[in-house]
N, CA, C and O atoms as CSV, one atom per row, in Angstrom:
chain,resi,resn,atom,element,x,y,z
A,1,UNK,N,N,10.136,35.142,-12.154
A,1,UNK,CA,C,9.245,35.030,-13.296
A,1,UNK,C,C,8.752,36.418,-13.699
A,1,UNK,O,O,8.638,37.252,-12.801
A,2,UNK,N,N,8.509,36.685,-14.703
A,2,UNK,CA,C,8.156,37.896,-15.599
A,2,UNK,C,C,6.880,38.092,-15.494
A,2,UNK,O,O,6.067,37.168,-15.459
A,3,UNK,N,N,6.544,39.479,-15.424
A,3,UNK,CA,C,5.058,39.709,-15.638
A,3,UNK,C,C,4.595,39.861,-16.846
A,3,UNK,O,O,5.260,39.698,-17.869
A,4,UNK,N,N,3.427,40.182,-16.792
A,4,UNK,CA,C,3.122,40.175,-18.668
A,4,UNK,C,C,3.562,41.219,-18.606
A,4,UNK,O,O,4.677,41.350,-19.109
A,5,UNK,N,N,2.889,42.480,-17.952
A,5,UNK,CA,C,3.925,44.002,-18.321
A,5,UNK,C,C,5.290,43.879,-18.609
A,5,UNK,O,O,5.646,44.287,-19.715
A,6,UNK,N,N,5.927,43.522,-18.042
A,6,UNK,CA,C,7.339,43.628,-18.195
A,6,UNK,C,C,7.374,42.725,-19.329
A,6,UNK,O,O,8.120,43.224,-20.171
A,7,UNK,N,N,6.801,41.392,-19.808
A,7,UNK,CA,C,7.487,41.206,-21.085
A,7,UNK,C,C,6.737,42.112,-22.236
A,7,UNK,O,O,7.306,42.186,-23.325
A,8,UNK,N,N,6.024,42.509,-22.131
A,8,UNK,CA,C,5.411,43.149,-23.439
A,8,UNK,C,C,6.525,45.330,-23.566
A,8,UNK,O,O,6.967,46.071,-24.444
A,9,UNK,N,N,6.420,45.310,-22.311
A,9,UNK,CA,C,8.050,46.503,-22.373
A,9,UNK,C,C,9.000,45.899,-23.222
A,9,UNK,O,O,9.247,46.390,-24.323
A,10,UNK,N,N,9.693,44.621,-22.707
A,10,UNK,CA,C,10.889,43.889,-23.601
A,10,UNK,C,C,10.185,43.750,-25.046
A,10,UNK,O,O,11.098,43.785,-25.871
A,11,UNK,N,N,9.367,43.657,-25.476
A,11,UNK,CA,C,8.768,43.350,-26.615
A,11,UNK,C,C,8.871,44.666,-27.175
A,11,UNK,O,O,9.064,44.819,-28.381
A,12,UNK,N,N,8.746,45.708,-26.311
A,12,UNK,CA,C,8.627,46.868,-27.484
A,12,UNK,C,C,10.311,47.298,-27.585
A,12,UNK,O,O,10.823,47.417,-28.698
A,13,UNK,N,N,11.074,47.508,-26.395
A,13,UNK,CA,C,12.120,47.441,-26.927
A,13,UNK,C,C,13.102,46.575,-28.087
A,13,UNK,O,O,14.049,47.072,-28.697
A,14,UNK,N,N,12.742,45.540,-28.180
A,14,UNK,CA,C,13.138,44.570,-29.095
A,14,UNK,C,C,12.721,45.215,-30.806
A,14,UNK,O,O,13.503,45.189,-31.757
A,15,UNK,N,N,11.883,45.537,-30.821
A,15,UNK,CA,C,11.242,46.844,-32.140
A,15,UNK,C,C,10.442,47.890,-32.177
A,15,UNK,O,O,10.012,48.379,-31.132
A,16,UNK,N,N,10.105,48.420,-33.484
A,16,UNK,CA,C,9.439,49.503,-32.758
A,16,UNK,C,C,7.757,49.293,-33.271
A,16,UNK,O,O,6.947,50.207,-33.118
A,17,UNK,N,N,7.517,48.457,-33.661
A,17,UNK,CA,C,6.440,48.342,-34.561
A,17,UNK,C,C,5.754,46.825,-33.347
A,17,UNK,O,O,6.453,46.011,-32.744
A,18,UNK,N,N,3.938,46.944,-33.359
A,18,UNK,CA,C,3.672,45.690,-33.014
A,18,UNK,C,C,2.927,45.020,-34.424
A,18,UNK,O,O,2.710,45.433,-35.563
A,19,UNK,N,N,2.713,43.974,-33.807
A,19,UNK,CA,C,1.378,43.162,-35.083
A,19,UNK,C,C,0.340,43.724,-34.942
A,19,UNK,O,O,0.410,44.400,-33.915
A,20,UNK,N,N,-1.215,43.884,-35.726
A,20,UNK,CA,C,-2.261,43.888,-35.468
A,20,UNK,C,C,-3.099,43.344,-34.268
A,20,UNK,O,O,-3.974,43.908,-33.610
A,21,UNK,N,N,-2.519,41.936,-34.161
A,21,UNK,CA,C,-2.851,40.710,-33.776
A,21,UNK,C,C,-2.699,41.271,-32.410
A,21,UNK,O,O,-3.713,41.485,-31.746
A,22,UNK,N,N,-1.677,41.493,-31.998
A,22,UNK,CA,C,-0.768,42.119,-30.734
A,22,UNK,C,C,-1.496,43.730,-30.364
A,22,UNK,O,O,-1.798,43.854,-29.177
A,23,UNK,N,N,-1.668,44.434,-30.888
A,23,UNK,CA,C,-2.672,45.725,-30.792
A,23,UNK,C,C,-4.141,45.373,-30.257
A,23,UNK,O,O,-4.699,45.759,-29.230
A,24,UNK,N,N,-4.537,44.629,-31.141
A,24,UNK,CA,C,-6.372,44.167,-30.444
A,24,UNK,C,C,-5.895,43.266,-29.426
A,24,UNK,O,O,-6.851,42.872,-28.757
A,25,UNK,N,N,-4.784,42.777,-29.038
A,25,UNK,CA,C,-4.977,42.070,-28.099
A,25,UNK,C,C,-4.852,43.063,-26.313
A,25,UNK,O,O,-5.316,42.857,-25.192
A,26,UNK,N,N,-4.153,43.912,-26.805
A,26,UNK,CA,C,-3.531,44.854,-26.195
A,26,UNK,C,C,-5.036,46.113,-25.747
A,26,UNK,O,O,-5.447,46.492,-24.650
A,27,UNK,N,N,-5.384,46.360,-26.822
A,27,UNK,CA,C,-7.012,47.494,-26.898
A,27,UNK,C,C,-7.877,46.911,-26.451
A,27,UNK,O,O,-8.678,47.572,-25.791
A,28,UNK,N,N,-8.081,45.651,-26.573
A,28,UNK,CA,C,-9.496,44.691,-25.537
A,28,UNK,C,C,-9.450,44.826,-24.118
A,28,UNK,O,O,-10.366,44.919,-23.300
A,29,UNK,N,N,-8.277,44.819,-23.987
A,29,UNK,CA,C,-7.806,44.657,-22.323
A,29,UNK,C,C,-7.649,46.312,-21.590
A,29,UNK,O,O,-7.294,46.518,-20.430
A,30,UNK,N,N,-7.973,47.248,-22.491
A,30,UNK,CA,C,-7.507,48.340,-21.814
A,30,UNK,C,C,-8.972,49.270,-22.157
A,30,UNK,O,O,-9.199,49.533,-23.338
A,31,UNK,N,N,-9.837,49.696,-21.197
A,31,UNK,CA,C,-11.172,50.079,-21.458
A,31,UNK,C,C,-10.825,51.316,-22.000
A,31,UNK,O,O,-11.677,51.786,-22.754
A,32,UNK,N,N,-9.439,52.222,-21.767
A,32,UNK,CA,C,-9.704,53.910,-22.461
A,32,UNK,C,C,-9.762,53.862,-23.869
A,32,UNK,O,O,-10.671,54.423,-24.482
A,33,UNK,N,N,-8.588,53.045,-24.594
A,33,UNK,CA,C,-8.354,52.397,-25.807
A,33,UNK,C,C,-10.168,51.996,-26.486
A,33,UNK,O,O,-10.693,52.447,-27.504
A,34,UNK,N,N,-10.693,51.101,-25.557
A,34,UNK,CA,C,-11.878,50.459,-26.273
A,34,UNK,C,C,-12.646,51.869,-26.685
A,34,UNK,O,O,-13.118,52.164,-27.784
A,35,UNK,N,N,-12.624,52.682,-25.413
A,35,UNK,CA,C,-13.449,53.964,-25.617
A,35,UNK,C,C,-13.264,54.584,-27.083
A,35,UNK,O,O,-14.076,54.538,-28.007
A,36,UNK,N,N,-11.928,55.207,-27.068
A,36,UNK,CA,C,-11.515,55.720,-28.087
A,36,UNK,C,C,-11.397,55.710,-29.660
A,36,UNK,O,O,-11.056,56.468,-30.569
A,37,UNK,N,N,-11.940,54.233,-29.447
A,37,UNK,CA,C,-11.763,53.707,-30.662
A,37,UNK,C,C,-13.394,52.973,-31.180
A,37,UNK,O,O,-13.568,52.038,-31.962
A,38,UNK,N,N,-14.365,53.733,-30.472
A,38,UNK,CA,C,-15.830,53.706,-30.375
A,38,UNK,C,C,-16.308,54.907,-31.845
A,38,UNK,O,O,-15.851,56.042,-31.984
A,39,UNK,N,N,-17.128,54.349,-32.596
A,39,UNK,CA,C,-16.814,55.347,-33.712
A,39,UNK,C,C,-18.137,55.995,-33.339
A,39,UNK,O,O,-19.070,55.294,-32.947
A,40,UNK,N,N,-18.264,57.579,-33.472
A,40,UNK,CA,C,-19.473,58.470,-33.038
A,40,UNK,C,C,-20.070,59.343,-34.257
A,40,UNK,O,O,-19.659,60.467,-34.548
A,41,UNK,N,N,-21.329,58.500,-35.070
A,41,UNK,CA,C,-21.402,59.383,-36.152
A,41,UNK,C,C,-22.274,60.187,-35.765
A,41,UNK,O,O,-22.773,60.645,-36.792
A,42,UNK,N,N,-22.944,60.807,-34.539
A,42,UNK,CA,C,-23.822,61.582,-34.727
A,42,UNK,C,C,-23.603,62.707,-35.325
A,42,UNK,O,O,-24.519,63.381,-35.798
A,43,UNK,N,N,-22.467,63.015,-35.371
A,43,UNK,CA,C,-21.758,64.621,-35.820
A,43,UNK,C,C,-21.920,64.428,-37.410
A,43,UNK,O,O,-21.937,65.437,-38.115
A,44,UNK,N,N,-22.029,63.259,-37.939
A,44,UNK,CA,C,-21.894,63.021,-38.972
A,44,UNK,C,C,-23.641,63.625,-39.738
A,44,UNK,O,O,-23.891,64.112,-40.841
A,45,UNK,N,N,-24.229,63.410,-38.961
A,45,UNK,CA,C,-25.649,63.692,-39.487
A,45,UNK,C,C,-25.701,65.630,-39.752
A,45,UNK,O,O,-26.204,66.249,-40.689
A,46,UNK,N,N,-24.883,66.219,-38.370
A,46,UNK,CA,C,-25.334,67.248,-38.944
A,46,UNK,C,C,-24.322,67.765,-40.220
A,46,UNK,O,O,-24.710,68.558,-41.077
A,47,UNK,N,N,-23.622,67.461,-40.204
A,47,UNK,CA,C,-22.632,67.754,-41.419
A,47,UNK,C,C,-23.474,67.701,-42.476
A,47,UNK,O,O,-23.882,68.711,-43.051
A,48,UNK,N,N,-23.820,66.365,-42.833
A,48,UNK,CA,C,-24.833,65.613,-43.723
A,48,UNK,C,C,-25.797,67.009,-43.746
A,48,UNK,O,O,-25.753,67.697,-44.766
A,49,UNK,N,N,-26.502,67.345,-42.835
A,49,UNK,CA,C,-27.576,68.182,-42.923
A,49,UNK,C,C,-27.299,69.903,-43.724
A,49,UNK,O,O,-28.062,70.691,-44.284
A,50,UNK,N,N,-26.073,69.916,-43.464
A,50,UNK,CA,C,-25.804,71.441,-43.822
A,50,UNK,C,C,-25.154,71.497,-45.013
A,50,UNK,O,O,-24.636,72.539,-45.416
A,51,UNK,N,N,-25.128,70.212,-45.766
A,51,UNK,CA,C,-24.889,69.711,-47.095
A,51,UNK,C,C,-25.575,69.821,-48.196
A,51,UNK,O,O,-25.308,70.043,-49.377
A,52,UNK,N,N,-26.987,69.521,-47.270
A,52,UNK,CA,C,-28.295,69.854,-47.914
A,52,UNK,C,C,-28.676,71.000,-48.716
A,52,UNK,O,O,-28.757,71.958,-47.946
A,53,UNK,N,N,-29.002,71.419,-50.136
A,53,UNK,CA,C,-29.279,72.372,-50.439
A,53,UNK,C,C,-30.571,73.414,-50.439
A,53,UNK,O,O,-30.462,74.533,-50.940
């Protein structure tokens, strides 16, 4: 019997592209992914600030 790893390898060999559907299912399960994809606006404020005239 197959592991999920190993079928989701066969899955990528089979194409090269996944679904959406298949990506979040894939990024939920993997905490570096969740990290990474954590949006950080503090940087955004000072930008904002030096915008200021």
């Amino acid at each position: 019997m197959k592991g999920e790893r190993e079928k989701e390898e066969e899955g990528r060999e089979e194409g090269s592209q996944i679904s959406l559907e298949e990506f979040i299912e894939g990024a939920e399960k993997d905490p570096w992914v969740m990290n990474q994809l954590k949006l950080d606006i503090g940087p955004c404020e000072w930008f904002m600030e030096q915008q200021k005239p």
